[in-house]
C-alpha positions as CSV (number, residue, x, y, z in Angstrom):
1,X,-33.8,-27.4,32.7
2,X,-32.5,-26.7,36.2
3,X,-28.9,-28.5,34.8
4,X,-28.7,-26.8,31.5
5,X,-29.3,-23.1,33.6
6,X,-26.7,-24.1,36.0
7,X,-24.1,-25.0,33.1
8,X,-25.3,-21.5,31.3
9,X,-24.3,-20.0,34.6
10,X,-21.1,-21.2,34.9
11,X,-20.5,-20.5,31.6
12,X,-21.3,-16.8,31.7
13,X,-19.0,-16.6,34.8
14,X,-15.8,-18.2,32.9
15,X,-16.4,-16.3,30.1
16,X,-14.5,-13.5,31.7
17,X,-11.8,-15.6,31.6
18,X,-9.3,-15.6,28.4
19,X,-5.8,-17.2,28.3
20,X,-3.1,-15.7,26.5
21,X,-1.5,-12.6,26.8
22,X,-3.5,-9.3,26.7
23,X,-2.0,-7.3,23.8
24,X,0.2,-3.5,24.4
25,X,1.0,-1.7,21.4
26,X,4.7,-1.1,21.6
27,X,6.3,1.8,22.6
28,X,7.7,4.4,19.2
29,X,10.9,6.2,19.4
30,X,10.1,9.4,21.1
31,X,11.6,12.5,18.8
32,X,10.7,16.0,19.3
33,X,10.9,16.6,15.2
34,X,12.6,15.6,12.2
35,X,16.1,17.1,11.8
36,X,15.8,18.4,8.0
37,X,12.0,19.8,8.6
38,X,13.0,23.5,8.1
39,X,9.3,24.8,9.4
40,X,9.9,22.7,12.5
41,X,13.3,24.4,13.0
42,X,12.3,27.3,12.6
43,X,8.3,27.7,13.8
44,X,9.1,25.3,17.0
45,X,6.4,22.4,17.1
46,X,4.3,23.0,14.0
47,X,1.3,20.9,13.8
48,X,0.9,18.3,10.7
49,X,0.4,19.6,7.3
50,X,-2.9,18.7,5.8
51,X,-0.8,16.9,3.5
52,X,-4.4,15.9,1.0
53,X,-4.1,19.8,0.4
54,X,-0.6,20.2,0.7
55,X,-0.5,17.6,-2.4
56,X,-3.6,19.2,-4.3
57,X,-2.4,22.9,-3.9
58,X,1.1,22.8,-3.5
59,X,1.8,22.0,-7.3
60,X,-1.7,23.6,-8.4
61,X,-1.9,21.3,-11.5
62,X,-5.6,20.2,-12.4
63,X,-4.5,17.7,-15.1
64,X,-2.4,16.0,-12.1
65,X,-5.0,16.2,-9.6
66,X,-7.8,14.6,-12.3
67,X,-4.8,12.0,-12.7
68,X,-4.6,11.1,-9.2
69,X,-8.7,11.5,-8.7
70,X,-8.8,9.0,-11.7
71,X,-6.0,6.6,-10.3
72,X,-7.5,5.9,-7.1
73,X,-11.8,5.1,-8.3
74,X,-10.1,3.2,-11.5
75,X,-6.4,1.2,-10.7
76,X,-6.8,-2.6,-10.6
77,X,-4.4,-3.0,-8.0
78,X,-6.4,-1.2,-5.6
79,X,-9.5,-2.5,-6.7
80,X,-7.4,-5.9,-5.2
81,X,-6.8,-4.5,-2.3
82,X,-10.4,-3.6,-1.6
83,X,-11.2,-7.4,-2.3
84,X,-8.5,-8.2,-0.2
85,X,-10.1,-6.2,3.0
86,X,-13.4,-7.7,1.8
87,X,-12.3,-11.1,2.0
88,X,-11.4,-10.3,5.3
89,X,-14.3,-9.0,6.6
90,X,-16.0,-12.0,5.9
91,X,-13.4,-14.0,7.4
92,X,-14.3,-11.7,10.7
93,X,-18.1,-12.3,10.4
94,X,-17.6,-15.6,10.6
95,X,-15.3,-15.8,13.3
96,X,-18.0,-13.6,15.2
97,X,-20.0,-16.2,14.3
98,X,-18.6,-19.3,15.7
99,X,-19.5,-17.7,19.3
100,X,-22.6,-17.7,19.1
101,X,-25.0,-21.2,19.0
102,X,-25.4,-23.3,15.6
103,X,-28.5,-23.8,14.7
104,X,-29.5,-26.7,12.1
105,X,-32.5,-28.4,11.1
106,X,-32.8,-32.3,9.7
107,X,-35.3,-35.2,8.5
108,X,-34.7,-38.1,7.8
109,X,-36.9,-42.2,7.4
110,X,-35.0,-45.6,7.4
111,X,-35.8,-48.8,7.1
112,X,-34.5,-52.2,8.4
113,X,-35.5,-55.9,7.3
114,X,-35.2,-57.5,10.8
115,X,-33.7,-61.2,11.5
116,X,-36.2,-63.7,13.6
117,X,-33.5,-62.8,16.5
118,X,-34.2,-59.1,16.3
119,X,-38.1,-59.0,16.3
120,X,-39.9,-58.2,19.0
121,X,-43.4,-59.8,17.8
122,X,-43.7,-63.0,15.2
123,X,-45.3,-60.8,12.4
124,X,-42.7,-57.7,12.6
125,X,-40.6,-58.1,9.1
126,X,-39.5,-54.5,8.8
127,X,-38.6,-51.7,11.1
128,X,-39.3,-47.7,9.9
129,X,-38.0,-44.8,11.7
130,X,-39.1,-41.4,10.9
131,X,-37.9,-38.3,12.2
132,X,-37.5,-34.6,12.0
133,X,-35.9,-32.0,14.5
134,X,-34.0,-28.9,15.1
135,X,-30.1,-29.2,16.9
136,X,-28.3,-26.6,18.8
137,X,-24.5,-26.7,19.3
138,X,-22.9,-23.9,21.0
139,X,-19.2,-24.1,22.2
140,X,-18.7,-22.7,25.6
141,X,-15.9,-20.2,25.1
142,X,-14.9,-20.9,29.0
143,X,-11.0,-20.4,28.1
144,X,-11.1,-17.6,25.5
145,X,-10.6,-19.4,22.3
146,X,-13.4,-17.9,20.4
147,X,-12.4,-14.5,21.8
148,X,-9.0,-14.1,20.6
149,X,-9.9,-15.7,17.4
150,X,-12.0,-12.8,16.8
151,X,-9.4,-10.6,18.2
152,X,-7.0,-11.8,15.7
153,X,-9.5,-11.7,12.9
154,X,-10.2,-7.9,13.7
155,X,-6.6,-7.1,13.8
156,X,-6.5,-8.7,10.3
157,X,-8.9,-6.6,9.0
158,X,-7.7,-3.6,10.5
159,X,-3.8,-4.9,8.4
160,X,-6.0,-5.0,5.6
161,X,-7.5,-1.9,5.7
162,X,-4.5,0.0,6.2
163,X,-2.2,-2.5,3.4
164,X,-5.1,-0.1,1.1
165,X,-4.1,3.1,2.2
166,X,-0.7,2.4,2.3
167,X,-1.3,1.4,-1.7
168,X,-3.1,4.5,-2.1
169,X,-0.3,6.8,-0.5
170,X,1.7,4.8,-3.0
171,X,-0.3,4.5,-5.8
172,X,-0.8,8.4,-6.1
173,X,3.1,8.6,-5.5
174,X,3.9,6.8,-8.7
175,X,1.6,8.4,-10.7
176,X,3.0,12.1,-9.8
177,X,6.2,10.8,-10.0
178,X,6.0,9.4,-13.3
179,X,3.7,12.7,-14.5
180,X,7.0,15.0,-13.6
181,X,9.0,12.9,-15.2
182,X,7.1,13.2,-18.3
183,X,7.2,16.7,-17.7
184,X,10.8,17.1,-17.0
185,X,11.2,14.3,-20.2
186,X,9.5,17.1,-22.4
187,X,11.6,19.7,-21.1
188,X,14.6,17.9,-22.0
189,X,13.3,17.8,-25.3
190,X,12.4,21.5,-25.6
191,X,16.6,22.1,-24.6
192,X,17.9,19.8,-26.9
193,X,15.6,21.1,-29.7
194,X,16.9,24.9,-28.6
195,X,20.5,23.0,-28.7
196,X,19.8,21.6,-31.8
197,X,19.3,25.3,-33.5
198,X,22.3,26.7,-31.2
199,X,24.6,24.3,-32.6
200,X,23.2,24.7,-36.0
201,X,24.0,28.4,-36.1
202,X,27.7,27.9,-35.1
203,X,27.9,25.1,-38.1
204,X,26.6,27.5,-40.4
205,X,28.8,30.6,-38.9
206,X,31.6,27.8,-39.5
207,X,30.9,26.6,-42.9
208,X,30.4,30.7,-44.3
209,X,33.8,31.3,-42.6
210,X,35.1,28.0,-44.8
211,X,33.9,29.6,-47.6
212,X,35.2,33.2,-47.9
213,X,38.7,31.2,-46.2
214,X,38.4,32.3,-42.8
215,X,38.0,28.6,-41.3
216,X,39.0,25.1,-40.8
217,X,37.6,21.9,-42.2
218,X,38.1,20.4,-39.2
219,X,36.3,23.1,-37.6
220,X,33.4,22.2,-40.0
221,X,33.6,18.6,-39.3
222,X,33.7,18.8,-35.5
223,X,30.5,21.4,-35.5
224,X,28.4,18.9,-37.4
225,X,29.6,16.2,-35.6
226,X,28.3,17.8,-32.4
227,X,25.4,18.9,-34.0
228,X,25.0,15.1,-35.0
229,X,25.2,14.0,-31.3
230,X,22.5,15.7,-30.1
231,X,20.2,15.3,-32.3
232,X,20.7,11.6,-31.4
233,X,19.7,12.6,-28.2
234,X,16.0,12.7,-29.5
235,X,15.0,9.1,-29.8
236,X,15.8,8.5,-26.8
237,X,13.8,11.2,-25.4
238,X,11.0,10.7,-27.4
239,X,10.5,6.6,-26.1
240,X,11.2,7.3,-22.5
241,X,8.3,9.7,-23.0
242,X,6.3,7.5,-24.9
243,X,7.3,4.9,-21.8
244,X,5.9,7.6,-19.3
245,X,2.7,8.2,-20.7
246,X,2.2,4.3,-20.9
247,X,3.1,4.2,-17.2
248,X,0.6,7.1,-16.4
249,X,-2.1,4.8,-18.5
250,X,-2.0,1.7,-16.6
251,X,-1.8,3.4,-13.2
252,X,-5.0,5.2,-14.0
253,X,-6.3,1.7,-15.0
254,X,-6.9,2.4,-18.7
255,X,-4.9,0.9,-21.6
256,X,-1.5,2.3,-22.2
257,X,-2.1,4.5,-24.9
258,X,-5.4,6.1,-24.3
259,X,-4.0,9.3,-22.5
260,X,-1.3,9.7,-25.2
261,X,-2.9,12.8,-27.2
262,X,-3.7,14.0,-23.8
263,X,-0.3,14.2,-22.4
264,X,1.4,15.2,-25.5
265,X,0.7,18.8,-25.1
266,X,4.2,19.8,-23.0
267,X,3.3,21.4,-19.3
268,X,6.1,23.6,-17.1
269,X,7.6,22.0,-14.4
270,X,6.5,23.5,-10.8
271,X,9.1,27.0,-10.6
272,X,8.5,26.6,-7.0
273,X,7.3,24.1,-4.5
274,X,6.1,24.8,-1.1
275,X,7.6,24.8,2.1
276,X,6.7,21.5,4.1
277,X,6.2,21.1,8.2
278,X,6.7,17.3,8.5
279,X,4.9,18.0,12.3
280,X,6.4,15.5,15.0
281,X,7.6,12.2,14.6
282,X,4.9,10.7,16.5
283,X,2.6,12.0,14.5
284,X,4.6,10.7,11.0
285,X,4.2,7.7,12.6
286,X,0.5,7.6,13.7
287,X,-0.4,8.6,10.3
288,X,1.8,6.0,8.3
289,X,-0.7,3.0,7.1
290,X,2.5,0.5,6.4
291,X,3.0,0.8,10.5
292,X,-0.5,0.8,11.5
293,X,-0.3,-2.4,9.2
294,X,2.8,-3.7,11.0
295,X,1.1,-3.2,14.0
296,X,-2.4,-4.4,13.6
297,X,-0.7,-8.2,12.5
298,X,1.5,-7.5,15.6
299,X,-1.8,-7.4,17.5
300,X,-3.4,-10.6,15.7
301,X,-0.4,-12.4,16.2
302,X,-0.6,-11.9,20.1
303,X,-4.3,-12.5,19.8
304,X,-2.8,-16.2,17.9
305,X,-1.3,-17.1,21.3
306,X,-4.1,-16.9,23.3
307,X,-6.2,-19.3,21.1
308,X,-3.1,-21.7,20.9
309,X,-3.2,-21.4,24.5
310,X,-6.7,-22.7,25.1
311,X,-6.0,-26.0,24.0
312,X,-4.0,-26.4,27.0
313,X,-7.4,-26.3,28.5
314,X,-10.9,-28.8,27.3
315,X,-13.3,-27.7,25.1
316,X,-16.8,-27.8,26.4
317,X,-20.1,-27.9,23.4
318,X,-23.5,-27.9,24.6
319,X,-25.5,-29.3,22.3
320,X,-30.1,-30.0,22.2
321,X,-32.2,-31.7,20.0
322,X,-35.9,-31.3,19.9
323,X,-37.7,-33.4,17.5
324,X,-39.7,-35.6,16.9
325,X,-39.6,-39.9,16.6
326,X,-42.0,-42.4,15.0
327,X,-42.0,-45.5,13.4
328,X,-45.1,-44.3,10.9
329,X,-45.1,-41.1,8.9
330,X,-48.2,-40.4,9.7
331,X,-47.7,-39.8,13.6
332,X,-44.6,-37.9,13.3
333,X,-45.0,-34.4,15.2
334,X,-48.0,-36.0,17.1
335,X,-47.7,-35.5,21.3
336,X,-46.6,-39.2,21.3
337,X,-43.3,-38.6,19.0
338,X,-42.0,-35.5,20.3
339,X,-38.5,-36.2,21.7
340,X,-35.1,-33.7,22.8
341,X,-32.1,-33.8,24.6
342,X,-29.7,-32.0,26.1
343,X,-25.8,-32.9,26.3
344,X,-22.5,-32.0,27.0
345,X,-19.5,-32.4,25.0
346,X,-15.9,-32.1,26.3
347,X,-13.1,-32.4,24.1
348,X,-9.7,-34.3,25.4
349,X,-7.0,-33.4,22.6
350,X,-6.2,-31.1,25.2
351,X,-4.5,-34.0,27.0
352,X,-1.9,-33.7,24.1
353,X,-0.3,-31.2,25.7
354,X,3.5,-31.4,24.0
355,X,1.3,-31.1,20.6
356,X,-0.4,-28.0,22.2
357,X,3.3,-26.9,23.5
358,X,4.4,-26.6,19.9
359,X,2.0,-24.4,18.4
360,X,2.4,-22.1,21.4
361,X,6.0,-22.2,20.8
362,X,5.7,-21.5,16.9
363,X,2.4,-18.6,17.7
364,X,5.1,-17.0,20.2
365,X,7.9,-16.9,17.3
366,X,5.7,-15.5,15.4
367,X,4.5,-12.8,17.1
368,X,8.3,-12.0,18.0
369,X,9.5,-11.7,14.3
370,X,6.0,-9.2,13.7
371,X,7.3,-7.7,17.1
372,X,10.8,-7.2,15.1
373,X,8.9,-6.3,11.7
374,X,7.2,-3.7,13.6
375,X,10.4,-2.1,14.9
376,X,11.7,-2.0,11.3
377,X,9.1,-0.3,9.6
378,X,9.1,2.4,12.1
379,X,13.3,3.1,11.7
380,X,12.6,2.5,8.0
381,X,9.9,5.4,7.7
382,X,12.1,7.8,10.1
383,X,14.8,7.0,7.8
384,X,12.6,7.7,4.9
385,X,11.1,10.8,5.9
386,X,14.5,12.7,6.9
387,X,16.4,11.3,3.5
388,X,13.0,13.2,1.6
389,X,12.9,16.0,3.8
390,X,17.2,16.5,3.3
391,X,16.9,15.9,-0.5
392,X,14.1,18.4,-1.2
393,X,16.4,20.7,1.1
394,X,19.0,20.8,-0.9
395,X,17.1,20.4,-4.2
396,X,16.0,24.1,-4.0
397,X,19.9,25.1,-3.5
398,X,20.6,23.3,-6.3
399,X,18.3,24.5,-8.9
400,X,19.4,27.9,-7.7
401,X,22.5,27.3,-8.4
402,X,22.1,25.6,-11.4
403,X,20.0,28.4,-12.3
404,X,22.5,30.7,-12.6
405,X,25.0,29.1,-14.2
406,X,22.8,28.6,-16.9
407,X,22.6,32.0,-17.1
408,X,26.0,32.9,-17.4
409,X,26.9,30.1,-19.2
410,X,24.5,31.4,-21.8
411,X,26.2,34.9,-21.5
412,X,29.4,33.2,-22.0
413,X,28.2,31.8,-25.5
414,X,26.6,35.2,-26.6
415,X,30.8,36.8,-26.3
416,X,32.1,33.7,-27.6
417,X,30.6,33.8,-30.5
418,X,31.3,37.0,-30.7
419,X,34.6,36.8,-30.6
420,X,34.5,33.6,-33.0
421,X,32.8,35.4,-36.1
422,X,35.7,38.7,-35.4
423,X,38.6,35.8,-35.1
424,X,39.9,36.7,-31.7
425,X,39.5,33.0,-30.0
426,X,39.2,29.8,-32.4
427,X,36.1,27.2,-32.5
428,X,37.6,25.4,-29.7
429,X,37.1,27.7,-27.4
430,X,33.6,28.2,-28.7
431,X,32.5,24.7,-28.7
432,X,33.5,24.7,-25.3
433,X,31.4,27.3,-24.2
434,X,28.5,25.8,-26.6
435,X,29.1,22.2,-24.5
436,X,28.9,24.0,-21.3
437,X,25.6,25.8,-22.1
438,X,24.2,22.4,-23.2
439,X,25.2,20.4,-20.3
440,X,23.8,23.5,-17.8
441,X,20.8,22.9,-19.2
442,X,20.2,19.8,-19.2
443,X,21.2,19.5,-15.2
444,X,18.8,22.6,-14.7
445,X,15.7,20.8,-15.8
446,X,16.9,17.3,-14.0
447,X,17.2,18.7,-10.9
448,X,14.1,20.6,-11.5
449,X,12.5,17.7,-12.1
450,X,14.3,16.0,-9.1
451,X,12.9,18.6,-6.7
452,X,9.4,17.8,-8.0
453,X,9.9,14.2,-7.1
454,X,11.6,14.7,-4.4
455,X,8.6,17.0,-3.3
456,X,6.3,13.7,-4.3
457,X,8.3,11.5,-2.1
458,X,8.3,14.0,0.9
459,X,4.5,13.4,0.6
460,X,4.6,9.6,0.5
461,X,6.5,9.6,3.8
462,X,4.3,11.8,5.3
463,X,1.0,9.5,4.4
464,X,-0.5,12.1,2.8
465,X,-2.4,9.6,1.0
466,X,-5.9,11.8,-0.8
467,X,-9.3,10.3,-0.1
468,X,-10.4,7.2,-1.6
469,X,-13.8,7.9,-3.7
């Protein structure tokens, strides 16, 4: 007993000892705010949005919010994910577990026929053994194998936890993207519908001017020819909404259909969207799950090293046995039978040391590609976050624009008609103005519906992931 306390001893003494490198997160660009964040510009250093509530209340659309609610308790892919981060919890727990002793029971009988050579007494034909006993093996983590496996398996889990929430930021993403792109789909509609009736007015103010011999054939032919064409414009509207409201389906985890009748009643696009302070780069950063991802297998991948490293080193197992031995069944466990020991293992692949040399050479590599992952997610998500922040910039000076040219493009169709039906201009000139009107519509609600989404994506860069349930 005096040996085995000595060797515990030691053992507790080395244990402070673990080869390998001891992991530093790397160093982020240090920026004092993002370029295009106009509350930044203008406040100073604003702190971080609550982005959850700048999401919820910013659009202030229930149906969207129950959408995204439903999304994140019910989509298969994160359901996955979670399975995923479960898998790698267990993986943890039993890394945990490999540093502490093994414990295992056995029993076992044989019996041997013996040769004349082999017995000890003239009448000894056969040879029984019984025995029963509990082992202990416990691997002296002297060198810090052990320990940076479970560093490495913590990181892992950590990865996994955050691949999740970087789903969920881009889970709820897609679903309000492809919700305002239903919307902005339906609006579509609604303008070529009010087209439709636009165009079907100047091919009936044509075809009574044909009649009392005030017009042109031809001016008849090309009114219903572009009457024709946009009402061929409605298909095609009508499956890429169909396509969207399948789209919202599935990422909700329900069959594609099932929120059809739910989604068919039309819903405005947001008039206005609010103002957004991105808050520092660092912060971006912090709060990004795809680079706390990048980083945690950054981490592991250090942690990899260290137990590559240990096998430069031997591995020591202590191992016990108490039992008990008998050559009857019947005296098994008696005082006579009891037995143990106590040994110590060492294990020489470590002698291999060119071997050992190679998987620390490939657990370096490694770690230097995550080290140059790592880098690129982090320029990736700056670059991501200004392009949002500049395109939802601009989007509002578009659609204000936009806005009013609409307007007086429809002005411009009110006189030329005007003029049409009392013969001072000819139909060209109003189809013209007709075409002009049509196409200023059309932009107005796309880049409506591109500030929406552009809104959306300004929240995905930001993390502003909502809660899972």
């Amino acid at each position: 007993m005096n040996k085995l306390a000595s060797i515990l001893s030691i053992a507790v003494l080395l244990s402070a000892c673990a080869v390998g490198p001891d992991y530093q997160p790397p160093a982020s660009p240090q920026l004092d705010h993002f370029t295009h964040d106009q509350a930044a510009a203008t406040a100073g250093d604003s702190p971080a949005p609550d982005n959850e509530q700048l999401f919820w209340q910013g659009f202030a659309d229930p149906l969207l919010a129950r959408l995204i609610e439903q999304t994140m308790a019910e989509n298969h892919s994160l359901q996955a994910a979670l399975a995923r981060y479960q898998e790698a919890e267990a993986l943890l727990r039993g890394t945990r577990r490999e540093q502490l002793p093994s414990v295992t029971a056995g029993a076992g009988v044989s019996g041997q026929r013996l040769a004349e050579v082999e017995r000890s007494q003239p009448d000894q034909e056969r040879l029984e053994l019984y025995q029963a006993g509990v082992m202990l093996s416990w691997e002296l983590d002297l060198f810090g194998r052990l320990r940076r496996a479970t560093e490495a398996s913590e990181a892992e889990l950590q990865a996994a936890g955050a691949d999740r929430q970087a789903l969920q930021v881009a889970l709820a993403g897609q679903l309000a993207a492809s919700y305002f792109e239903l919307r902005g789909l339906q609006q579509q509609l609604r303008v070529a519908e009010e087209n439709i009736s636009l165009q079907q007015a100047s091919l009936d103010i044509v075809s009574a001017r044909l009649e009392v011999g005030r017009g042109t054939l031809f001016d008849q032919v090309r009114a219903r020819a572009q009457l024709d064409a946009t009402r061929a414009i409605i298909p095609q509207l009508n499956a890429d909404i169909g396509a969207a409201m399948h789209r919202i389906g599935v990422l909700t985890g329900q069959a594609p259909t099932t929120l059809v009748s739910l989604l068919t009643v039309p819903a405005a696009l947001p008039e206005r969207t609010p103002a957004i302070a991105a808050g520092s780069p660092g912060e971006v950063l912090r709060r990004r799950p795809d680079i706390q991802a990048a980083e945690r297998r950054l981490a592991a991948a250090s942690a990899r090293i260290g137990v590559a490293s240990a096998d430069l080193f031997p591995r020591f197992t202590l191992g016990a046995l108490l039992g008990s031995l008998a050559g009857n069944g019947s005296d098994l466990f008696s005082a006579g039978a009891r037995s143990g020991r106590v040994a110590l293992g060492i294990d020489w692949s470590f002698l291999d040391r060119a071997q050992v040399r190679v998987r620390i050479d490939a657990a370096d590599a490694q770690s230097a590609g995550l080290l140059a992952d790592y880098r690129q997610t982090v320029l990736l998500a700056l670059e991501e976050t200004e392009t949002w922040l500049l395109r939802y910039q601009q989007s509002h000076q578009r659609v204000a624009l936009l806005q009013d040219a609409t307007e007086a493009a429809t002005q411009a169709v009110e006189q030329a008609r005007d003029r049409y039906e009392q013969g001072f201009i000819g139909y060209f000139e109003l189809l013209a103005a007709e075409q002009e009107l049509t196409a200023m519509r059309d932009r107005l609600v796309q880049s409506r519906t591109d500030m929406a989404l552009a809104m959306v994506n300004v929240y995905r860069s930001l993390a502003g992931a909502p809660a899972a349930g």
